[in-house]
PyMOL CGO cylinders between C-alpha atoms (Angstrom):
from pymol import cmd
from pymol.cgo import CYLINDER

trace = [
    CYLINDER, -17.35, -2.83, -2.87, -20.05, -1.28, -5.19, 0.3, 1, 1, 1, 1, 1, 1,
    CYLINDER, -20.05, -1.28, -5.19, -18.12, -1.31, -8.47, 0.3, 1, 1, 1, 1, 1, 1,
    CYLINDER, -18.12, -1.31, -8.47, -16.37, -3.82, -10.57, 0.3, 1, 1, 1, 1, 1, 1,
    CYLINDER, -16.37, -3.82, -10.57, -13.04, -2.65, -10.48, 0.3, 1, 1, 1, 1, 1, 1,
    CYLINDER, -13.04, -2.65, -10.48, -10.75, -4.74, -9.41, 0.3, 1, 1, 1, 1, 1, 1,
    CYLINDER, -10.75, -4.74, -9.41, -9.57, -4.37, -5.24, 0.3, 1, 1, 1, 1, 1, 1,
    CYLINDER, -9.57, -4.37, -5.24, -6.05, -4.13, -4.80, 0.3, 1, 1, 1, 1, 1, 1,
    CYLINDER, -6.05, -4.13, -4.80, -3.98, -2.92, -1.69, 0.3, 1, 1, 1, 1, 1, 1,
    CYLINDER, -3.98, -2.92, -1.69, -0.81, -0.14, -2.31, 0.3, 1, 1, 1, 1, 1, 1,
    CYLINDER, -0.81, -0.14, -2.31, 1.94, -0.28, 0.01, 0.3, 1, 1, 1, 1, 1, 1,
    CYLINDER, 1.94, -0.28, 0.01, 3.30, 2.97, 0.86, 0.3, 1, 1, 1, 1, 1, 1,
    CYLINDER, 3.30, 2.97, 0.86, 6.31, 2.84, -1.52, 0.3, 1, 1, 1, 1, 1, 1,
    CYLINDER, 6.31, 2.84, -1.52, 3.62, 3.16, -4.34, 0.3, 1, 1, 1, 1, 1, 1,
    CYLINDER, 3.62, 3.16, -4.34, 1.60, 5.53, -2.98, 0.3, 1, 1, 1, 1, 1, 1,
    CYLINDER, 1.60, 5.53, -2.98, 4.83, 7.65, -2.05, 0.3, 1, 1, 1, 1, 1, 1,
    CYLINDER, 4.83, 7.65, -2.05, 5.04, 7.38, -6.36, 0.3, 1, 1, 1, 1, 1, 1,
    CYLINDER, 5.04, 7.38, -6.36, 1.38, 9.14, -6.71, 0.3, 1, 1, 1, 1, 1, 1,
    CYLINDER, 1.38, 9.14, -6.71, 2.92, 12.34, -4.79, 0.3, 1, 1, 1, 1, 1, 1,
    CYLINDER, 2.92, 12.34, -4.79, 6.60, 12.67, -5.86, 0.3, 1, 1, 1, 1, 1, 1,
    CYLINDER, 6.60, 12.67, -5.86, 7.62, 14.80, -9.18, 0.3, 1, 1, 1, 1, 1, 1,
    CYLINDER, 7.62, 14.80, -9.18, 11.14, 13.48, -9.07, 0.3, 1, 1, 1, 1, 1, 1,
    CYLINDER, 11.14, 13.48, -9.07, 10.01, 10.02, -10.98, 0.3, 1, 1, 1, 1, 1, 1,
    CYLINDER, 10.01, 10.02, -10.98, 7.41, 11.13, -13.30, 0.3, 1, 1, 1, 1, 1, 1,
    CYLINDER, 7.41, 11.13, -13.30, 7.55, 7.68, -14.89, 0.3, 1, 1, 1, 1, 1, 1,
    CYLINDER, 7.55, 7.68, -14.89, 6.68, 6.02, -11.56, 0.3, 1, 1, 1, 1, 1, 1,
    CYLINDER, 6.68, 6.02, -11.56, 4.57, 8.80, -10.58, 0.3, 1, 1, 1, 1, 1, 1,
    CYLINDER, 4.57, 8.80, -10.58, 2.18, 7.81, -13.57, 0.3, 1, 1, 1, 1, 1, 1,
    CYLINDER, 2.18, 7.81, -13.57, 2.00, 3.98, -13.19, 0.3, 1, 1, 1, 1, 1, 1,
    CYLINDER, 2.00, 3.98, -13.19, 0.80, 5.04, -9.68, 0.3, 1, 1, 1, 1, 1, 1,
    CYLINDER, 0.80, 5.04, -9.68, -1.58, 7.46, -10.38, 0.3, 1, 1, 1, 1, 1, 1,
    CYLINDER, -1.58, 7.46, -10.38, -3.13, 5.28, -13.28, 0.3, 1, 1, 1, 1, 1, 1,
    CYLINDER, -3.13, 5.28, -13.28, -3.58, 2.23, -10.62, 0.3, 1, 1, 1, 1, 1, 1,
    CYLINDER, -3.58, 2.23, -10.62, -5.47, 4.40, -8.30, 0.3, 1, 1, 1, 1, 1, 1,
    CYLINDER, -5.47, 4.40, -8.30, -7.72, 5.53, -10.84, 0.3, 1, 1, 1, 1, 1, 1,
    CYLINDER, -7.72, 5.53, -10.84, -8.69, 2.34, -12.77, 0.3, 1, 1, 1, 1, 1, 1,
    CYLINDER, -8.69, 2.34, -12.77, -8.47, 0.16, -9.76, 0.3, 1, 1, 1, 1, 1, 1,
    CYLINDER, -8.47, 0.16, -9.76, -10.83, -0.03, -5.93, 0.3, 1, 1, 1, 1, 1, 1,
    CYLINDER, -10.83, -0.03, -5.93, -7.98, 0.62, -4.04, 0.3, 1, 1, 1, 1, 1, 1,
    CYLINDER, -7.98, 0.62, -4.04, -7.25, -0.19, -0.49, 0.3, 1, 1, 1, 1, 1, 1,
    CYLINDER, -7.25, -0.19, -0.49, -4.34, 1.33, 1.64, 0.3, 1, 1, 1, 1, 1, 1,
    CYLINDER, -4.34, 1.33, 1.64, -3.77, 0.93, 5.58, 0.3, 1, 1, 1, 1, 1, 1,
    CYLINDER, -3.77, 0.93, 5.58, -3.43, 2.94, 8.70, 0.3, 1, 1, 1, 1, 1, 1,
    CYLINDER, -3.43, 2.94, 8.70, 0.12, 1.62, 8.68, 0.3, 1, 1, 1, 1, 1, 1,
    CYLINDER, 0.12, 1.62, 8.68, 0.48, 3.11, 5.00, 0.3, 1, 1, 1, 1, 1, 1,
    CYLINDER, 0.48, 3.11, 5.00, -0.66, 6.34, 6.09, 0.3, 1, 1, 1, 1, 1, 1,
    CYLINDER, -0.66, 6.34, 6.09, 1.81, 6.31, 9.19, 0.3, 1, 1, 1, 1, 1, 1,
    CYLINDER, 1.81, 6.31, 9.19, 5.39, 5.22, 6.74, 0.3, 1, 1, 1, 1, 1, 1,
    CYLINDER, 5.39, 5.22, 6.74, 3.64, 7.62, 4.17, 0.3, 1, 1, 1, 1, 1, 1,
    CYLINDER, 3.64, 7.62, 4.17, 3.69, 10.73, 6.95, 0.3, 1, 1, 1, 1, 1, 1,
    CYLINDER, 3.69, 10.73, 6.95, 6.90, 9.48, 8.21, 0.3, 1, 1, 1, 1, 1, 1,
    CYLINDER, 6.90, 9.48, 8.21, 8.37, 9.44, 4.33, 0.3, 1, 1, 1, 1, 1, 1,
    CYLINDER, 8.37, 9.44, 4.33, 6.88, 12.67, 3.51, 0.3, 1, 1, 1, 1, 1, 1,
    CYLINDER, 6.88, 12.67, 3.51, 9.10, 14.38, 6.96, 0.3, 1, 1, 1, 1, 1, 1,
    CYLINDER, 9.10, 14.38, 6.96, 11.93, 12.94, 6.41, 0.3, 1, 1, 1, 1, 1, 1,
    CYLINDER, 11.93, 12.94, 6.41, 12.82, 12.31, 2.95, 0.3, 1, 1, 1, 1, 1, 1,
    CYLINDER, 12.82, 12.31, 2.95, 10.80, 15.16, 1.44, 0.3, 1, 1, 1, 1, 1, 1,
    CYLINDER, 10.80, 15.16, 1.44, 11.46, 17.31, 4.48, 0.3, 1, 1, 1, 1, 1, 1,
    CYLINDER, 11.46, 17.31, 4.48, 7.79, 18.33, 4.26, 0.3, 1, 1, 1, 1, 1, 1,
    CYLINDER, 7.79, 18.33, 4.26, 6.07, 20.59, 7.40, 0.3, 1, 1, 1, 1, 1, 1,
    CYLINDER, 6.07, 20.59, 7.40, 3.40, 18.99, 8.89, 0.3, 1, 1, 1, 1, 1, 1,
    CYLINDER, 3.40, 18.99, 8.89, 1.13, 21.10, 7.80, 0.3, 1, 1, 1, 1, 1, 1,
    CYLINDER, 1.13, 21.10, 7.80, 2.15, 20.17, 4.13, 0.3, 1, 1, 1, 1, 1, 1,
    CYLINDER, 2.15, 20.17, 4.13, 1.71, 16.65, 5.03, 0.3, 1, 1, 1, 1, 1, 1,
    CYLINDER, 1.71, 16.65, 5.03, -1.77, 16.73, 7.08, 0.3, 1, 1, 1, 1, 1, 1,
    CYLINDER, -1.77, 16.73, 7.08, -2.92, 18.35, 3.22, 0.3, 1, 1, 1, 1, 1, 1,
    CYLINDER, -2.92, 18.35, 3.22, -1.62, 15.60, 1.40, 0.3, 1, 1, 1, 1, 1, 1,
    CYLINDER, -1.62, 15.60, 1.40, -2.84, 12.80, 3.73, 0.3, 1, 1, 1, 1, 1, 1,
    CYLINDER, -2.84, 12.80, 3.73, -6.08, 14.18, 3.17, 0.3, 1, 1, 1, 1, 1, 1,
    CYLINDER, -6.08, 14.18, 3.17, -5.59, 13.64, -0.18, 0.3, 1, 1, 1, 1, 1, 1,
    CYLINDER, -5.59, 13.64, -0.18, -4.53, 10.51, -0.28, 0.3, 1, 1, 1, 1, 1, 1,
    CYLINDER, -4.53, 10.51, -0.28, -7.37, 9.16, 2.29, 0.3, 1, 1, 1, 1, 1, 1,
    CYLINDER, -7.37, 9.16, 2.29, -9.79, 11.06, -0.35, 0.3, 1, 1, 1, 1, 1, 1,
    CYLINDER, -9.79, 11.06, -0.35, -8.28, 9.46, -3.64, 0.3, 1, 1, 1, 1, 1, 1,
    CYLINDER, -8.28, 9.46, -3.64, -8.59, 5.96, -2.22, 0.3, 1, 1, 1, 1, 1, 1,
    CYLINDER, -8.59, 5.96, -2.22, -11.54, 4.02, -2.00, 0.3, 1, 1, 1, 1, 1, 1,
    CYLINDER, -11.54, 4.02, -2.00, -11.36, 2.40, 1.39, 0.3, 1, 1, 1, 1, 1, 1,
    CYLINDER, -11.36, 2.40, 1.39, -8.84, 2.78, 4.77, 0.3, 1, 1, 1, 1, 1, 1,
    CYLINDER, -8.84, 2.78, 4.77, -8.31, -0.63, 6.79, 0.3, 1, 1, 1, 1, 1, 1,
    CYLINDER, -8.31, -0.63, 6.79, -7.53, -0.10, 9.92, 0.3, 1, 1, 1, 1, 1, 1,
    CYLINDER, -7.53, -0.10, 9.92, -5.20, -2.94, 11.77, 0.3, 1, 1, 1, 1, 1, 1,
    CYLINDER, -5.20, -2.94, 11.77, -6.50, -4.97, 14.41, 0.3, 1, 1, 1, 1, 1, 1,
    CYLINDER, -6.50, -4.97, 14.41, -5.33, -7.02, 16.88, 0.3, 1, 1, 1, 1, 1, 1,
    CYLINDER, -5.33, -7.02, 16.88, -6.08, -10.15, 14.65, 0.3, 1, 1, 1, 1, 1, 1,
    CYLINDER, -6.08, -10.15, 14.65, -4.09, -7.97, 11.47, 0.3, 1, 1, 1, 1, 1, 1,
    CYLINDER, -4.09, -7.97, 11.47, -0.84, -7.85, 13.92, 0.3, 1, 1, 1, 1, 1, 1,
    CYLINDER, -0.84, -7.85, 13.92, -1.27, -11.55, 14.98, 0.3, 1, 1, 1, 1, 1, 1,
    CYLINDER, -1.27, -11.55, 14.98, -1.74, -12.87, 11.26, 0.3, 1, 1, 1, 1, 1, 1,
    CYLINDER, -1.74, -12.87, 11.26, 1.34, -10.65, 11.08, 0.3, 1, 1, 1, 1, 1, 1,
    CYLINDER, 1.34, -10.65, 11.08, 3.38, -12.92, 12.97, 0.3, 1, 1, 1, 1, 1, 1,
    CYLINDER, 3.38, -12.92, 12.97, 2.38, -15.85, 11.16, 0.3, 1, 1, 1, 1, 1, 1,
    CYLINDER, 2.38, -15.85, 11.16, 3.05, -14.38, 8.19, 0.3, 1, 1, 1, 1, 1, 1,
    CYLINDER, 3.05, -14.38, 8.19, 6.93, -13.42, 8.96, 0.3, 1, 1, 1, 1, 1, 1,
    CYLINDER, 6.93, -13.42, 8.96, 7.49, -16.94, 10.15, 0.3, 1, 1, 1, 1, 1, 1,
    CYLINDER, 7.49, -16.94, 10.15, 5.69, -18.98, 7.10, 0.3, 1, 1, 1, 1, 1, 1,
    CYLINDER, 5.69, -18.98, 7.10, 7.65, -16.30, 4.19, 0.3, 1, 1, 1, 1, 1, 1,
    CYLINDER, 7.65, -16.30, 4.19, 10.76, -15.34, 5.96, 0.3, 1, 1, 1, 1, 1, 1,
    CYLINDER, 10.76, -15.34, 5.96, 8.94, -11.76, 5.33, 0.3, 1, 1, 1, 1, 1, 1,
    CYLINDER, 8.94, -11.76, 5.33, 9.77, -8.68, 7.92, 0.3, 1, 1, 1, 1, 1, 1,
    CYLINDER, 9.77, -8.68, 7.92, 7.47, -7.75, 10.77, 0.3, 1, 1, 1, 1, 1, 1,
    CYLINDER, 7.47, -7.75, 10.77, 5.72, -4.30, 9.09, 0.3, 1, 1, 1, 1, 1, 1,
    CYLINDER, 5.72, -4.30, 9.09, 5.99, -6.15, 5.31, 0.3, 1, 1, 1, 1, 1, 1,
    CYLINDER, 5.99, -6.15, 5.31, 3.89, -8.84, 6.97, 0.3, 1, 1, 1, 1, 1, 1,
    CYLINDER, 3.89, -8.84, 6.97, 2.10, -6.26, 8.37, 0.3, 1, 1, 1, 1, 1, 1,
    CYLINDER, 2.10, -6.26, 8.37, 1.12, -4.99, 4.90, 0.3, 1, 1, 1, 1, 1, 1,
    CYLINDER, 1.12, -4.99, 4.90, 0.50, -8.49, 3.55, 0.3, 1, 1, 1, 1, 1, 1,
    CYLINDER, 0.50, -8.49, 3.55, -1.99, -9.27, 6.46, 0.3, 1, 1, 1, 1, 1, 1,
    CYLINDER, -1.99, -9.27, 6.46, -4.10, -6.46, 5.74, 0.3, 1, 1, 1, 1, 1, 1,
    CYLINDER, -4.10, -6.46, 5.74, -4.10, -6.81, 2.47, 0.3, 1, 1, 1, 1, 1, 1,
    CYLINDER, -4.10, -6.81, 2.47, -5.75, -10.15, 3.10, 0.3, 1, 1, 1, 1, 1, 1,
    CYLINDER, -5.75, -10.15, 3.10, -8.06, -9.00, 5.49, 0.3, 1, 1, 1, 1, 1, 1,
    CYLINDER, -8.06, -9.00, 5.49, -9.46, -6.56, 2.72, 0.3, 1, 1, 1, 1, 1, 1,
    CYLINDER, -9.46, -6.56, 2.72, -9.55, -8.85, 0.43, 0.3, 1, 1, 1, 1, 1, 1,
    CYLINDER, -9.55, -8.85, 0.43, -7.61, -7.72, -2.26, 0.3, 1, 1, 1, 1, 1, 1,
    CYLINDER, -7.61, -7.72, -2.26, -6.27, -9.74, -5.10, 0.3, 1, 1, 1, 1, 1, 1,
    CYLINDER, -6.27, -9.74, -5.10, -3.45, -7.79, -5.76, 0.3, 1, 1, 1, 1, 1, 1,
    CYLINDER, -3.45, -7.79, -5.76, -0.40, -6.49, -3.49, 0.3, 1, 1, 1, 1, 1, 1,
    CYLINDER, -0.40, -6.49, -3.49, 1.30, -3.41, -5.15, 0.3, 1, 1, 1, 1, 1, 1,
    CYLINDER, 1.30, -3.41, -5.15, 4.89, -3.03, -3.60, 0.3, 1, 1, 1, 1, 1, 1,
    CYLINDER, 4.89, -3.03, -3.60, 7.96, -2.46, -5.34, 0.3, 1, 1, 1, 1, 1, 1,
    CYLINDER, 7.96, -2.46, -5.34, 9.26, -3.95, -1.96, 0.3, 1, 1, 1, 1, 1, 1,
    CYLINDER, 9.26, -3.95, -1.96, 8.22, -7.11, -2.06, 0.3, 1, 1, 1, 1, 1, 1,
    CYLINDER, 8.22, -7.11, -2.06, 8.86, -10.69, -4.64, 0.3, 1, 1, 1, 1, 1, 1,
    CYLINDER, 8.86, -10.69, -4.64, 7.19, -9.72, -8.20, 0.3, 1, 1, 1, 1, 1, 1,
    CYLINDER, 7.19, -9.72, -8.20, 4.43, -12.02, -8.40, 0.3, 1, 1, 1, 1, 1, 1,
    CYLINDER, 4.43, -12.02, -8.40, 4.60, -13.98, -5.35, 0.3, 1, 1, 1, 1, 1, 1,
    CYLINDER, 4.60, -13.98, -5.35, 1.41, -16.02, -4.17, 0.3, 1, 1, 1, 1, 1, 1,
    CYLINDER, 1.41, -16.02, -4.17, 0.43, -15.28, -0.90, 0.3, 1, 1, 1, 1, 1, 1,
    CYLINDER, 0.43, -15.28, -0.90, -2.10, -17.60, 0.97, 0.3, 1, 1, 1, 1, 1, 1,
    CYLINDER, -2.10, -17.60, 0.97, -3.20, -18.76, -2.32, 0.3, 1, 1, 1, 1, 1, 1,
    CYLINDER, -3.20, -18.76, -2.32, -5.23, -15.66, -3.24, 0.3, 1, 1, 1, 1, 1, 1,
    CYLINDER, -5.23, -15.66, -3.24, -2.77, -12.55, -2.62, 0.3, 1, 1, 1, 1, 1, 1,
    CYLINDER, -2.77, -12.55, -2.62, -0.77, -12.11, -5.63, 0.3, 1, 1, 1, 1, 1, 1,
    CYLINDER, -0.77, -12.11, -5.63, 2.68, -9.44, -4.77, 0.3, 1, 1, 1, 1, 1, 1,
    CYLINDER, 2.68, -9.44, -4.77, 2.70, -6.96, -8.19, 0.3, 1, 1, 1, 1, 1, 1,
    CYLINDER, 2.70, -6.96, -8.19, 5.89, -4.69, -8.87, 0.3, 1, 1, 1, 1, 1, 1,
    CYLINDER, 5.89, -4.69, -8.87, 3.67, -2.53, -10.87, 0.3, 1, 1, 1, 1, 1, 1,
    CYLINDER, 3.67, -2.53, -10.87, 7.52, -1.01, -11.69, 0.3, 1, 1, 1, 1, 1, 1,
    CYLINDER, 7.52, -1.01, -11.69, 8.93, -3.95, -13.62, 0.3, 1, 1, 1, 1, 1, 1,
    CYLINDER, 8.93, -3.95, -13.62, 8.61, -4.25, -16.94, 0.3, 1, 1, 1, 1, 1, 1,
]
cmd.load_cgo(trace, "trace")
Protein backbone atom coordinates (compact mmCIF):
# COMPACT_ATOMS: atom_id res chain seq x y z
CA UNK A 1 0.00 0.00 0.00
CA UNK A 2 1.61 3.34 -1.14
CA UNK A 3 -0.68 5.77 0.69
CA UNK A 4 -1.76 6.38 4.19
CA UNK A 5 -5.24 5.77 3.98
CA UNK A 6 -6.47 3.48 6.00
CA UNK A 7 -7.04 -0.49 4.32
CA UNK A 8 -10.31 -1.77 4.86
CA UNK A 9 -12.16 -4.75 3.11
CA UNK A 10 -16.15 -4.15 1.74
CA UNK A 11 -18.29 -7.05 1.66
CA UNK A 12 -20.54 -7.12 -1.19
CA UNK A 13 -23.64 -5.84 0.66
CA UNK A 14 -21.71 -2.44 0.79
CA UNK A 15 -20.44 -2.35 -2.37
CA UNK A 16 -24.01 -3.39 -3.76
CA UNK A 17 -24.79 0.37 -1.76
CA UNK A 18 -22.06 2.26 -4.12
CA UNK A 19 -24.29 1.15 -7.30
CA UNK A 20 -27.97 1.22 -6.20
CA UNK A 21 -30.17 4.64 -6.50
CA UNK A 22 -32.96 3.15 -4.46
CA UNK A 23 -31.02 4.05 -0.96
CA UNK A 24 -29.35 7.23 -1.69
CA UNK A 25 -28.53 7.50 2.02
CA UNK A 26 -26.65 4.19 1.93
CA UNK A 27 -25.50 4.78 -1.46
CA UNK A 28 -23.41 7.82 -0.02
CA UNK A 29 -21.86 6.27 3.15
CA UNK A 30 -20.58 3.77 0.51
CA UNK A 31 -19.31 5.84 -1.96
CA UNK A 32 -17.58 8.18 0.70
CA UNK A 33 -15.70 4.89 2.22
CA UNK A 34 -14.33 4.02 -1.11
CA UNK A 35 -13.03 7.31 -1.68
CA UNK A 36 -11.34 8.28 1.63
CA UNK A 37 -10.32 4.78 2.42
CA UNK A 38 -7.47 1.89 0.45
CA UNK A 39 -10.05 -0.38 -0.13
CA UNK A 40 -9.89 -4.06 -0.62
CA UNK A 41 -12.77 -6.28 -2.05
CA UNK A 42 -12.56 -10.14 -3.11
CA UNK A 43 -13.08 -12.39 -6.03
CA UNK A 44 -15.92 -13.78 -3.93
CA UNK A 45 -17.33 -10.05 -3.69
CA UNK A 46 -17.22 -9.68 -7.26
CA UNK A 47 -19.01 -13.16 -7.82
CA UNK A 48 -22.33 -12.28 -4.96
CA UNK A 49 -21.94 -8.69 -6.51
CA UNK A 50 -22.62 -10.21 -10.34
CA UNK A 51 -24.98 -12.63 -8.89
CA UNK A 52 -26.92 -9.54 -6.94
CA UNK A 53 -26.78 -7.34 -9.84
CA UNK A 54 -28.89 -10.50 -12.14
CA UNK A 55 -31.10 -11.25 -9.91
CA UNK A 56 -32.24 -8.57 -7.76
CA UNK A 57 -31.60 -5.72 -10.19
CA UNK A 58 -32.47 -7.95 -13.11
CA UNK A 59 -29.45 -6.41 -14.88
CA UNK A 60 -28.15 -8.05 -18.57
CA UNK A 61 -24.91 -9.19 -18.45
CA UNK A 62 -23.70 -6.89 -20.47
CA UNK A 63 -24.89 -4.16 -17.92
CA UNK A 64 -23.13 -6.00 -15.30
CA UNK A 65 -19.62 -6.88 -17.09
CA UNK A 66 -19.71 -2.54 -17.29
CA UNK A 67 -20.25 -2.15 -13.81
CA UNK A 68 -17.79 -4.83 -12.59
CA UNK A 69 -15.36 -3.00 -14.42
CA UNK A 70 -16.14 -0.27 -12.49
CA UNK A 71 -16.06 -1.50 -9.42
CA UNK A 72 -12.57 -3.49 -9.99
CA UNK A 73 -11.39 0.19 -11.25
CA UNK A 74 -12.75 2.23 -8.14
CA UNK A 75 -11.03 -0.11 -5.70
CA UNK A 76 -7.60 -0.15 -4.85
CA UNK A 77 -6.69 -3.79 -4.72
CA UNK A 78 -8.62 -7.40 -5.74
CA UNK A 79 -7.63 -10.49 -3.40
CA UNK A 80 -8.05 -13.37 -4.91
CA UNK A 81 -8.93 -16.60 -2.53
CA UNK A 82 -6.63 -19.30 -2.13
CA UNK A 83 -6.62 -22.52 -1.00
CA UNK A 84 -5.19 -21.32 2.45
CA UNK A 85 -8.28 -18.28 2.31
CA UNK A 86 -10.95 -21.35 2.08
CA UNK A 87 -9.11 -23.39 4.80
CA UNK A 88 -8.80 -20.33 7.32
CA UNK A 89 -12.44 -20.29 6.24
CA UNK A 90 -13.26 -23.30 8.01
CA UNK A 91 -11.60 -22.34 11.06
CA UNK A 92 -13.20 -19.36 11.11
CA UNK A 93 -16.99 -20.80 10.97
CA UNK A 94 -16.12 -23.18 13.75
CA UNK A 95 -14.22 -20.60 16.28
CA UNK A 96 -17.41 -17.62 15.59
CA UNK A 97 -20.35 -19.76 14.85
CA UNK A 98 -19.99 -17.52 11.48
CA UNK A 99 -21.42 -19.09 7.95
CA UNK A 100 -19.17 -20.73 5.40
CA UNK A 101 -19.00 -17.61 2.58
CA UNK A 102 -19.20 -14.87 5.78
CA UNK A 103 -16.07 -16.67 6.93
CA UNK A 104 -15.08 -16.61 3.64
CA UNK A 105 -15.15 -12.78 3.65
CA UNK A 106 -13.58 -12.53 7.10
CA UNK A 107 -10.56 -14.74 5.99
CA UNK A 108 -9.68 -12.59 3.25
CA UNK A 109 -10.07 -9.75 4.85
CA UNK A 110 -7.29 -10.96 7.11
CA UNK A 111 -5.18 -12.12 4.55
CA UNK A 112 -5.16 -8.43 3.13
CA UNK A 113 -4.63 -7.08 6.03
CA UNK A 114 -7.24 -4.81 6.61
CA UNK A 115 -8.23 -3.27 9.86
CA UNK A 116 -11.61 -2.80 9.14
CA UNK A 117 -14.53 -5.27 7.89
CA UNK A 118 -17.42 -3.22 6.29
CA UNK A 119 -20.64 -5.49 6.28
CA UNK A 120 -23.95 -4.56 7.26
CA UNK A 121 -24.11 -8.46 7.57
CA UNK A 122 -22.07 -9.12 10.12
CA UNK A 123 -21.83 -8.13 14.47
CA UNK A 124 -21.17 -4.13 14.59
CA UNK A 125 -17.86 -3.95 15.97
CA UNK A 126 -16.87 -7.39 16.53
CA UNK A 127 -13.03 -8.26 17.02
CA UNK A 128 -11.87 -10.71 14.82
CA UNK A 129 -8.43 -12.47 15.47
CA UNK A 130 -7.53 -9.56 17.51
CA UNK A 131 -6.86 -7.17 14.61
CA UNK A 132 -10.11 -7.38 12.27
CA UNK A 133 -12.59 -5.06 13.60
CA UNK A 134 -16.57 -5.91 11.80
CA UNK A 135 -17.96 -2.01 10.98
CA UNK A 136 -21.80 -1.53 10.09
CA UNK A 137 -20.81 1.59 8.40
CA UNK A 138 -25.02 1.78 8.38
CA UNK A 139 -25.61 2.18 12.11
CA UNK A 140 -25.73 5.17 13.61
Amino acid sequence: MQDNRKKVFIDSNVVIYVYSSSEKAKQQVARKIVKENYTVISTQVLQEMSNTLGRKYLLDYSSIKDTLQECIYSNNEIYTNHQHTIFKACDIAKRYHFTFYDSLIISAALESNCDILYSEDLQHNQVIEGVLTIINPFIG
